[in-house]
RODO-2510 file (C-alpha; in nm, 4 decimals, decimal comma):
residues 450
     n   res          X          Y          Z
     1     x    -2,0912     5,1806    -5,6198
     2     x    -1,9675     5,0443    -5,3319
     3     x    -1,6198     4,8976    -5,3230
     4     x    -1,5470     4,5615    -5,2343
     5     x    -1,3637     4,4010    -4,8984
     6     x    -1,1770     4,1054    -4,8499
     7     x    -1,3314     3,8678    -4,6138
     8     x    -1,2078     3,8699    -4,2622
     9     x    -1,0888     4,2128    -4,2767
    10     x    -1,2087     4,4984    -4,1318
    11     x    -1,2423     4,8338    -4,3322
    12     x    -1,0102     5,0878    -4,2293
    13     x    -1,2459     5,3852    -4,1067
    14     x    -1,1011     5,7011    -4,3597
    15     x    -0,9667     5,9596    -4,1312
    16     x    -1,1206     6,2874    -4,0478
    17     x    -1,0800     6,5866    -4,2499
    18     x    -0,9344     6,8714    -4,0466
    19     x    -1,1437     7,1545    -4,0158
    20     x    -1,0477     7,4375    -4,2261
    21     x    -0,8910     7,7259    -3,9820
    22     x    -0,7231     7,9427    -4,1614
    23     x    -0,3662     7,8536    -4,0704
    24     x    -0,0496     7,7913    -4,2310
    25     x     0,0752     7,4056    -4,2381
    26     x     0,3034     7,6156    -3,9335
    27     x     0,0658     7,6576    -3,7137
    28     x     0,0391     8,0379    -3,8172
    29     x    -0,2653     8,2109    -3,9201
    30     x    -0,2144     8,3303    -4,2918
    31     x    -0,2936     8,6465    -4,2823
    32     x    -0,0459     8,7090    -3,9778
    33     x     0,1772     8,5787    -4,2469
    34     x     0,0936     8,8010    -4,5246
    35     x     0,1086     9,0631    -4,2843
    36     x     0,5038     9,0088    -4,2387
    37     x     0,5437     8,9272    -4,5826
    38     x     0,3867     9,2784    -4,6449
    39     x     0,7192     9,5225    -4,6360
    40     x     0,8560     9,2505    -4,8339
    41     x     0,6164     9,2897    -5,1330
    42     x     0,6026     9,6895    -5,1121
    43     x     0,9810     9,7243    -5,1645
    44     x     0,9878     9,4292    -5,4345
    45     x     0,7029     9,6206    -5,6156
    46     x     0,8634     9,9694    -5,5616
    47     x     1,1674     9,8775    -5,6304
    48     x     1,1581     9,6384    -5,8987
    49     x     0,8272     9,5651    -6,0507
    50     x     0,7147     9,9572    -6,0616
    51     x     1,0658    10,0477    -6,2765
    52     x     0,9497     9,7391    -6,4847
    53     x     0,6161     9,8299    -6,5725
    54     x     0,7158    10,1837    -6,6225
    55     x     1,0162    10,1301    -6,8173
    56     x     0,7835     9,8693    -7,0544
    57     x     0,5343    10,1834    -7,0982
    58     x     0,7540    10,4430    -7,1293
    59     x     0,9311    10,2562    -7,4034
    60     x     0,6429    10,2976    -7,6569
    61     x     0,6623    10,6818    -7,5976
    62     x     0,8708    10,9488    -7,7361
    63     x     1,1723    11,1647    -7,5826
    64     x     0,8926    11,4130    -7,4493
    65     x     0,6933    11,1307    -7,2783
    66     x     0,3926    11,2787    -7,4494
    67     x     0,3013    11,0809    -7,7779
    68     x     0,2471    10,7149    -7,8244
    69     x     0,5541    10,6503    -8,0162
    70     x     0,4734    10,2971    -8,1079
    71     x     0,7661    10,0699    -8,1802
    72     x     0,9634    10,3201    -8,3153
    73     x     1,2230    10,2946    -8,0501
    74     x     1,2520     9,9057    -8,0720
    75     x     1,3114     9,9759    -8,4322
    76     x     1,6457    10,1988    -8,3038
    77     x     1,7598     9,9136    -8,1583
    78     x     1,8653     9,7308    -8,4929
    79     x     1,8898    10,0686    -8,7014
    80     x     2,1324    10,3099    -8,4877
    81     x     2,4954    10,2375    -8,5315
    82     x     2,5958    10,2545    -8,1193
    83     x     2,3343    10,0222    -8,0377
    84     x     2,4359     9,7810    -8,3373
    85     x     2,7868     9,8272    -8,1898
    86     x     2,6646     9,7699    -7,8378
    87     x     2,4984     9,4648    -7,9407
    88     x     2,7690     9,3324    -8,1366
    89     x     3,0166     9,3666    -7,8358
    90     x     2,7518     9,2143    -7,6022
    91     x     2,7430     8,8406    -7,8164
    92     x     3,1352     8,8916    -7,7364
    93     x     3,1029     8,9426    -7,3858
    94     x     2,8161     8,6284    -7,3613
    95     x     3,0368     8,4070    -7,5441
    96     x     3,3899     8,4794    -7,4381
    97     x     3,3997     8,5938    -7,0796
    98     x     3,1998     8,3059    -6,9199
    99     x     3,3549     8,0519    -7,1066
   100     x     3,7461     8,1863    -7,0105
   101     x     3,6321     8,2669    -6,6738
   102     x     3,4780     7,9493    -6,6003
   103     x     3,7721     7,7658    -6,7792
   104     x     4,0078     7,9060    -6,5400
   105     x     3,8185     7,8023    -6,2642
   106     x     3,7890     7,4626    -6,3330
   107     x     4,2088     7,4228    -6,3717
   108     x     4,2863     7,6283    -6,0879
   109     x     4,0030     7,3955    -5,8469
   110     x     4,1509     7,1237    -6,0161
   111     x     4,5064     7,1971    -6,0115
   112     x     4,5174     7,3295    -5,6668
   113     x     4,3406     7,0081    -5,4952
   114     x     4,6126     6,8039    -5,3798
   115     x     4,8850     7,1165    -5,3160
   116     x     4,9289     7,1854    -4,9615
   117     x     4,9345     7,5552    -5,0529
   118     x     4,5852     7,5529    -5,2654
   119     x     4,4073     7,7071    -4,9818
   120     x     4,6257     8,0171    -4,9957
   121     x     4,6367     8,0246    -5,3489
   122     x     4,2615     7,9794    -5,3775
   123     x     4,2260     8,2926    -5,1549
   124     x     4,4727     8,4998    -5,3510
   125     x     4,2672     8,4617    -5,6638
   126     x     3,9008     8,5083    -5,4857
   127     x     4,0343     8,8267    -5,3532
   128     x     3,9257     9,0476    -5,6506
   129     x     3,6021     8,9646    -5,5676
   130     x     3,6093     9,1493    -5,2532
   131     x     3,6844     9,4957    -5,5116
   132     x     3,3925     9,6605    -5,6476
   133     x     3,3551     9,7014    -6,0315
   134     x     3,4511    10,0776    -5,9609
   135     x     3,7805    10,0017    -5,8281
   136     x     3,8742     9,7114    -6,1011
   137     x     3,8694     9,9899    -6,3102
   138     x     4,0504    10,2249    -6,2293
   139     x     4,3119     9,9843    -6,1286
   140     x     4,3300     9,8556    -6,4939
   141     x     4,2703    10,1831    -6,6109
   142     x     4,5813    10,1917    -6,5105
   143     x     4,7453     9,8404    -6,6005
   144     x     4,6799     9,9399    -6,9644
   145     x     4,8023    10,2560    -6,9768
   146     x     5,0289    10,3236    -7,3076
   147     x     5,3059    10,4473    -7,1364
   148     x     5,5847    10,1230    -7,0299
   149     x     5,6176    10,3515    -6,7168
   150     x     5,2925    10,3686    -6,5818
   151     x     5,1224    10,0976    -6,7410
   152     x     5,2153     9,7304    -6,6253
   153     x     5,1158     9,5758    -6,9157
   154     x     5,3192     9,7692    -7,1270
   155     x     5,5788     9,7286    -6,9064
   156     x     5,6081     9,3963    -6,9275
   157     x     5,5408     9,3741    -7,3153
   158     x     5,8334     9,6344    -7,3802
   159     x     6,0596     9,4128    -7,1512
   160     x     5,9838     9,0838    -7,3538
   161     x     6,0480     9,2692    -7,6777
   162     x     6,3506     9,4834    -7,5779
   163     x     6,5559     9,1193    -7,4443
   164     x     6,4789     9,0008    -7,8017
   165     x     6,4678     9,3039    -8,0369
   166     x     6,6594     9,5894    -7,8604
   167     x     6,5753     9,9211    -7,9579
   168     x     6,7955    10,2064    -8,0757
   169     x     7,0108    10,4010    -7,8569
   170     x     6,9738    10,6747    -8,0632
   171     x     6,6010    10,7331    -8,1950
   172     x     6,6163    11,1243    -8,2382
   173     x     7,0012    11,1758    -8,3379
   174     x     6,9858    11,3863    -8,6548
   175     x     7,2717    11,6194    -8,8582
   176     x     7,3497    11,9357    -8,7419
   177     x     7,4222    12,2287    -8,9003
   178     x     7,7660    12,1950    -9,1641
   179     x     7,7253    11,8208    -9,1785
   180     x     7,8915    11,5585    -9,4100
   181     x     7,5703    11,3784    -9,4004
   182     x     7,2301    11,3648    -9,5756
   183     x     6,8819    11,2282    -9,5270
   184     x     6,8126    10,8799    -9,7184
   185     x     6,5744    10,5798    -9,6124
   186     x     6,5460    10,6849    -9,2178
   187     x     6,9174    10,6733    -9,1779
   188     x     7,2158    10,9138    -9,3170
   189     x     7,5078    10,8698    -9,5140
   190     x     7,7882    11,1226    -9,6469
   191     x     7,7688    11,3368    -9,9022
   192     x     8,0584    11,2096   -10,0654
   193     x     8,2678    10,8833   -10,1130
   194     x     8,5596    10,8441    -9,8933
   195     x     8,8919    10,6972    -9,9337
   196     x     9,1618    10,5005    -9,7767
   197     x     9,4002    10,6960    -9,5435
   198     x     9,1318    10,9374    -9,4571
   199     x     8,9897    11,0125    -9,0927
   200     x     8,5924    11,0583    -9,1575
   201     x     8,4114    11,2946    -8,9126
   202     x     8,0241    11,2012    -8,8808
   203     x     7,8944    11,4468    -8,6042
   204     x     7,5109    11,4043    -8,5076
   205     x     7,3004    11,6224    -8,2474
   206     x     6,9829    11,5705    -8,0618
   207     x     7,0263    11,3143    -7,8227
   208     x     6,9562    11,4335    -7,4830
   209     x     7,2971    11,3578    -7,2359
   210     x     7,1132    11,1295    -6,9901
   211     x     6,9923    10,9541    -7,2821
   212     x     7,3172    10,8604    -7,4249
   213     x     7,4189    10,4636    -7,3895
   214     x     7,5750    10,4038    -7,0660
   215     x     7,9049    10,2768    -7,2211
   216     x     7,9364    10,5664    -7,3918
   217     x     8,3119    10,7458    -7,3292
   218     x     8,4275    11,1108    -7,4076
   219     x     8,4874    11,1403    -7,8087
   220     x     8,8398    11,0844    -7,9658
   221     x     8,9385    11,2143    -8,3007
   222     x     9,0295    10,8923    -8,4941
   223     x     9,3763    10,9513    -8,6299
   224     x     9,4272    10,8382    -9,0185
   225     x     9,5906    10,5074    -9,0494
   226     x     9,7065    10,3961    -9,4478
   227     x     9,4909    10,1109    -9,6089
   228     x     9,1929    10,1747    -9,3685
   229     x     8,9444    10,4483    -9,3366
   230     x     8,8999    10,5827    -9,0439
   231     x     8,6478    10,7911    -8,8599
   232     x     8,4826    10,9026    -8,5485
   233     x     8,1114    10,9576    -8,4755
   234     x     7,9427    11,1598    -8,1550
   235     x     7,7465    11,4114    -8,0055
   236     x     7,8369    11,7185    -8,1131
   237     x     7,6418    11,9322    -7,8278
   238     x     7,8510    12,1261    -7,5773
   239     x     7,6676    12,2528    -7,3016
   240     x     7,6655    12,6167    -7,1998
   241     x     7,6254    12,9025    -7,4673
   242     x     7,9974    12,9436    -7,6857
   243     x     8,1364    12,6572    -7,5614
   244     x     8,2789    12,3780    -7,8042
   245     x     8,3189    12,4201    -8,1684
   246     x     8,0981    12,2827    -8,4340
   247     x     8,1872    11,9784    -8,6544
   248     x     8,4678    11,9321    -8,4097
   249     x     8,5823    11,6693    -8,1190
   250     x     8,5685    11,8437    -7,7885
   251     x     8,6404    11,7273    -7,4416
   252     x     8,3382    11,7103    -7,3242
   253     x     8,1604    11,5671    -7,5784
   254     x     8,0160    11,1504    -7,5880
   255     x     8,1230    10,9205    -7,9003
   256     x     7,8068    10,6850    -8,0166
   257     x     7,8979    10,3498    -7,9067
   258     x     7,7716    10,1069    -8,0941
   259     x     7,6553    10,3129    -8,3980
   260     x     7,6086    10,0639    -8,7301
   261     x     7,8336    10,2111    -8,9824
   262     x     7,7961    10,0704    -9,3494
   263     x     7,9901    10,1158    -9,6509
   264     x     7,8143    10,1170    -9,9679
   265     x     7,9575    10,1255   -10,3315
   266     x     7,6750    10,0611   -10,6498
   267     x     7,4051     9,9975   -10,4220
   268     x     7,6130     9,7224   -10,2242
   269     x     7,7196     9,6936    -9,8505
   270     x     8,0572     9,6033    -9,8794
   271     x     8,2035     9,6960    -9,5728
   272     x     8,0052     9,7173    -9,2123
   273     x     8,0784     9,8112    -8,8591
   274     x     8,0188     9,9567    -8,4996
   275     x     8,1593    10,2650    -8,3175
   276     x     8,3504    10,1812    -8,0519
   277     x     8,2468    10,3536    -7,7034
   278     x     8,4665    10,6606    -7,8067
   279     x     8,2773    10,7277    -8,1079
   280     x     8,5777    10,5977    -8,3269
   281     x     8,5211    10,2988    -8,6117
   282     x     8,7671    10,1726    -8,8667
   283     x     8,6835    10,0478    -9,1965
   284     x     8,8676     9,8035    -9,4362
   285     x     9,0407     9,8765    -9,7681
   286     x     8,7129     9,7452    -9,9429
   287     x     8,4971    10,0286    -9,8820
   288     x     8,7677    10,2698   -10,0736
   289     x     8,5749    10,5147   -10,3125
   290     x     8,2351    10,4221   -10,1086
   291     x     8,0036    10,6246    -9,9491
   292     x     7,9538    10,6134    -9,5611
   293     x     7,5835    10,5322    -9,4338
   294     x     7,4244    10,4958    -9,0872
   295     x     7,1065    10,3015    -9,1476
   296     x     6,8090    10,3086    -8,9841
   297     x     6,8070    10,0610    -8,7845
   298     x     7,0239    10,3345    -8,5784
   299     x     6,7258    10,5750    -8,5305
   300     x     6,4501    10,3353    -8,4445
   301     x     6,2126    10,5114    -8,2228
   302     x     6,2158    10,3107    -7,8970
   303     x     5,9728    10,0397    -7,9064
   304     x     5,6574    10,1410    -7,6924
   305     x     5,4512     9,8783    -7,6598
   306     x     5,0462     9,7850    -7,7037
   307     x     4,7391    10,0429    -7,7283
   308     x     4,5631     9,8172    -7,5046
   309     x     4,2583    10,0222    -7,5189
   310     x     4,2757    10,1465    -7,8514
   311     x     3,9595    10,0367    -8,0879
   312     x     4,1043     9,6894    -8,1789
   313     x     4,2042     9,5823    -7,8651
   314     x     3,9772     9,7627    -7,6218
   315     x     3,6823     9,4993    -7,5670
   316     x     3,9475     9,2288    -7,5333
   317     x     4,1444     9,4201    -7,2840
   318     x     3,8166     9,5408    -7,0518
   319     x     3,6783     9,1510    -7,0875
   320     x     4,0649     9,0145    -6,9089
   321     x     3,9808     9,2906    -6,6340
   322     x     3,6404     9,1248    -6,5982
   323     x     3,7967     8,7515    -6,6038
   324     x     4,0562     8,9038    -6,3316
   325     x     3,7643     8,9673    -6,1280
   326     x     3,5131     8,6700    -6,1755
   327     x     3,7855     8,3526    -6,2116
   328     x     3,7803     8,3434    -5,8330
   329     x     3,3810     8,2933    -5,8367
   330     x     3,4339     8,0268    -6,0893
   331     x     3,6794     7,8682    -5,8820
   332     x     3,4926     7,8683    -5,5897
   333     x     3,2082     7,7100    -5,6963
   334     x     3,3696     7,4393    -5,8923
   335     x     3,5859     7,3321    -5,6033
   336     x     3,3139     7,2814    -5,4014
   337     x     3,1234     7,0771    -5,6694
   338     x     3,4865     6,9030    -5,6943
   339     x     3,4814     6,7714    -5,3616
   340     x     3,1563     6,5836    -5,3543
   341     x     3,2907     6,3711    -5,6398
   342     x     3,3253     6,0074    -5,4915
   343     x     3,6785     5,9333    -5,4891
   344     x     3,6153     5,5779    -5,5505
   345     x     3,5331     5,7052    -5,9004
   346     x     3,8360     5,8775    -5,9310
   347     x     4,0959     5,5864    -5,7926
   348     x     3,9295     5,3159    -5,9709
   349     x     3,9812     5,4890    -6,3057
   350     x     4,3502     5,5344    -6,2137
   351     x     4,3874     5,1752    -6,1932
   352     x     4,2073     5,0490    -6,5104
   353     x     4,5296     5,2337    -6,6264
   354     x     4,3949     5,5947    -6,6902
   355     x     4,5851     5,8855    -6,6989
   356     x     4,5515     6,2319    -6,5682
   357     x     4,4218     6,3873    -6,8478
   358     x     4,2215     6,1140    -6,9270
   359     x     4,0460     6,1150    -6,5679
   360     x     4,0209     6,4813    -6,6447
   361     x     3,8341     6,4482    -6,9680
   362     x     3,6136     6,1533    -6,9078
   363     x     3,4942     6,2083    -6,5390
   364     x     3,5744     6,5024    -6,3667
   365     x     3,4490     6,7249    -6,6107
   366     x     3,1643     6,4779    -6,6694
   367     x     3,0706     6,4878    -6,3613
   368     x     3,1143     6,8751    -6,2780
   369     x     2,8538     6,9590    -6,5885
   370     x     2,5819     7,0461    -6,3724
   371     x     2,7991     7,3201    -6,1584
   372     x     2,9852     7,3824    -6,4897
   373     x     2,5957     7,4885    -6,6178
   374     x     2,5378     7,6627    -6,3383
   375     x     2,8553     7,9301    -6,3228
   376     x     2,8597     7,9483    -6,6789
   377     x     2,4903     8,0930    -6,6856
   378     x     2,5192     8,2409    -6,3934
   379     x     2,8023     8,4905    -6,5886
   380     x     2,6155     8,5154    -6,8545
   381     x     2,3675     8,6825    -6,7028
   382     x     2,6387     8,8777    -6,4871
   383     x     2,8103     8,9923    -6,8042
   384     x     2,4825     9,0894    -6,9546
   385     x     2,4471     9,3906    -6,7433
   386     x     2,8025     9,4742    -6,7419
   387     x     2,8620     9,8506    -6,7283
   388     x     3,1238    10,0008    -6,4909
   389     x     3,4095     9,8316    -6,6303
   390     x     3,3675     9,9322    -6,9643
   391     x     3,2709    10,2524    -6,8246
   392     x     3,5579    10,3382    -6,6438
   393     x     3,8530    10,1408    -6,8184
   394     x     3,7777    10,2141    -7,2109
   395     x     3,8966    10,5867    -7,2445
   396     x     3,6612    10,8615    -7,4351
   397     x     3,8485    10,7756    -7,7949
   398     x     3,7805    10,4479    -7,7965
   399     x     3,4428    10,4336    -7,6284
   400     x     3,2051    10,3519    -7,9142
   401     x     3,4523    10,0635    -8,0089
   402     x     3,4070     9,9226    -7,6575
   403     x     3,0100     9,9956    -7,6084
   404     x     2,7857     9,7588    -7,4166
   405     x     2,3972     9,7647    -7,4040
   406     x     2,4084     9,9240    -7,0596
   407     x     2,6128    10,1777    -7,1583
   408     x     2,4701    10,2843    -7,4343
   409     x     2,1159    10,2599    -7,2005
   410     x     2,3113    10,5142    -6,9832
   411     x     2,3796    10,7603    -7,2985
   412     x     2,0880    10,7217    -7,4672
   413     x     1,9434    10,8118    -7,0865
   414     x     2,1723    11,1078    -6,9760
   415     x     2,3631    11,2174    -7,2451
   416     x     2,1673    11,2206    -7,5562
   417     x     1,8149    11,3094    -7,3699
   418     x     1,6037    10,9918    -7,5356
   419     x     1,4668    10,8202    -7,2525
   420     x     1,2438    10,6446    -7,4860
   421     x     1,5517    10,4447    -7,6726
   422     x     1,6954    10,4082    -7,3395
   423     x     1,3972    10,1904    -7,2086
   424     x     1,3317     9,9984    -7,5289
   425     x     1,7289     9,8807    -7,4719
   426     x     1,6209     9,7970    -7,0898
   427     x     1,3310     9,5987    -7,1817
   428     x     1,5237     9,4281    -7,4074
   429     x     1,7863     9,3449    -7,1631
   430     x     1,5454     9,2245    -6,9652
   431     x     1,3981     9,0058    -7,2362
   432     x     1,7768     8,8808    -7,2978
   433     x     1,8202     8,7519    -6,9283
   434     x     1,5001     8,6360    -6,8596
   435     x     1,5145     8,2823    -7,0720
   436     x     1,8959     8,2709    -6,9592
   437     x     1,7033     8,3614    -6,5493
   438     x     1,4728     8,0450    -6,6341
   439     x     1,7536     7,8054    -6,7843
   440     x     1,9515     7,8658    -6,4790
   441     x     1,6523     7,8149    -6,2374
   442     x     1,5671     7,5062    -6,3725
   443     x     1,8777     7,3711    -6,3076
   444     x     1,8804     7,4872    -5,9759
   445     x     1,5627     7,2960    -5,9332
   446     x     1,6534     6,9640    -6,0764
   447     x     1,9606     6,9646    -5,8640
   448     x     1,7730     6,9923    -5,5342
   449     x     1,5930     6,6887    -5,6344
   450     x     1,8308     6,5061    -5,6970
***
């Protein structure tokens, strides 16, 4: 068939096919091409196919490496308790730490946008980035130690709670030998009622001298006074061997300040009040014929703060390290996706009469979803694989509580001696971040055609 021409014009001769060479749309011959390309493909298949393949293999064998195990190891995966755990922890991770990490991105790039300071401030929170995953660790390895004094965290928890719930002065104060005063409900109280007119002696030990309250003052024997009951309560330690005598005021010797004194008669308070910073308290007629008791709320042991990385709180703890670390990236990103939005958008929904939230809500974030997409899966895949933080920060009592696929890849490996296990877990970490690989690529690839 031949095809048809309008008349008066002339056919436009097809042009010539080039002849087939054997070189790139460059200029370059291909297999000078492949031949640079050819280091390239040796360490990608040493490096990362090989381990693939073999890992995939070895994963159908047993711990010996010598009989065809079948699935048996993939069937370890959703029978053995640390791998159930692992798994478990690992939803938590995919969930939680790209969502708050990418969260806190998007309001620090957004807050930080019109500040004249944001460029600082943007640095100061990418700098975690520039610390390895070794070294986040050990630095809140640290930050969550239990002890207020080493541990920031704690610290700072201790701190808030002491301004609104102080804690005893006197956490380890007990009776001594000889004393007017018995055990009852955490606290003490005397052995006997007491009566108006009387001077009441209520000596306690075990308080260490530099941990007595500051206000404290050297003890004074309360003198008797008619229609009140008196009384003095203090550290009845001497120092040096001989010195002092027991159930006695000496001169040396610290009064309680502030010590709660209550006076109870048929199960009633009737009659409350503090030592003074000598020790001494006084007492109104009312508590006549009562009995004397320091309640508990005197021996409170001092308030010590969070187990940060004890089993409840461990996995929450190492994924804020994590956030620490990865906000910056988040931030990053964003604010560069933040300013190619057209600020003509932006201004003209300011003056339909929209407010900051609003422009927020309905087109920033709108218009961020595609590098929203992008950070969030690109932490997902990061988080994944994550194994030195957990490593490192969750301590050995608590490390089954804060297990992770790759760590329990690395047991299974090194310490238990069941390579097989171990690979079945890699190959299915691998199939966990391939479609997750894909999702992200795509979206990489729509972008650039846009």
């Amino acid at each position: 068939m031949t095809s048809a021409t309008a008349p008066g014009v002339a056919e436009t001769p097809a042009a010539p096919r080039a002849p087939r060479t054997g070189r790139s749309v460059t200029g370059t011959r291909r297999w000078v091409a492949a031949l640079f390309l050819l280091p390239a493909l040796v360490l990608l298949g040493a490096l990362v196919v090989y381990p693939i393949g073999y890992s995939i293999v070895r994963s159908f064998y047993d711990n010996s490496g010598d009989h065809f195990a079948g699935f048996d190891n993939y069937t370890a995966l959703f029978t053995d308790d640390g791998i159930r755990t692992a798994l478990k922890n690992n939803i938590i991770w995919v969930v939680f730490a790209p969502a708050v990490a990418t969260a806190l991105g998007l309001i620090f790039a957004v807050l930080t946008e019109r500040v004249r300071w944001g460029t600082a401030f943007k640095l100061v929170v990418f700098m975690p980035m520039a610390i390895s995953m070794l070294a986040a660790g050990i630095i809140f390895r640290l930050v969550y130690d239990q002890d207020p004094d080493k541990g920031v965290a704690n610290a700072v928890w201790v701190g808030i709670h002491d301004t609104f719930a102080p804690s005893s002065a006197f956490p380890k104060a007990h009776p001594g030998r000889n004393s007017p005063l018995e055990p009852e409900d955490g606290g003490f109280v005397t052995t006997s009622p007491v009566h108006v007119g009387q001077s009441v002696a209520l000596p306690l030990v075990g308080v260490a001298p530099e941990q007595m309250p500051d206000d404290a003052k050297t003890a004074v024997q309360a003198p008797a006074e008619p229609g009140k009951i008196t009384g003095t309560t203090w550290q009845d330690f001497t120092r040096g061997k001989g010195v002092g005598k027991l159930g006695a005021v000496d001169s040396t010797e610290l009064g309680y300040a502030g010590m709660r004194i209550e006076a109870v008669k048929d199960g009633k308070v009737v009659a409350t009040t503090k030592a003074a910073a000598d020790g001494t308290f006084t007492l109104p007629a009312e508590a006549d014929g009562a009995v004397l008791r320091l309640p508990a709320s005197n021996f409170t042991e001092p308030y010590n703060g969070v187990d940060w990385l004890g089993p409840a709180l461990v996995t929450p703890a190492i994924v804020g390290a994590y956030v620490w670390m990865w906000a910056g990236f988040a931030m990053v990103l964003i604010a560069a996706g933040l300013a190619s939005v057209p600020r003509e958008l932006l201004e003209a929904a300011r003056v339909d009469g929209c407010n900051e939230w609003q422009v927020f809500r309905r087109i920033t974030v709108p218009v961020l979803a595609p590098v929203l997409g992008v950070v969030v899966v690109t932490l997902m895949i990061n988080v994944l694989k994550i194994f030195d933080l957990v490593f490192i920060i969750a301590p050995g009592s608590s490390q089954d509580d804060a297990n992770v696929l790759a760590l329990e890849l690395y047991r299974k490996g090194f310490s238990e001696g069941r390579p097989g296990v171990a690979s079945a877990i890699a190959v299915f970490l691998l199939v966990l971040v391939i479609p997750v690989m894909l999702f992200n690529m795509r979206r990489l690839r729509r972008e650039v055609r846009r």
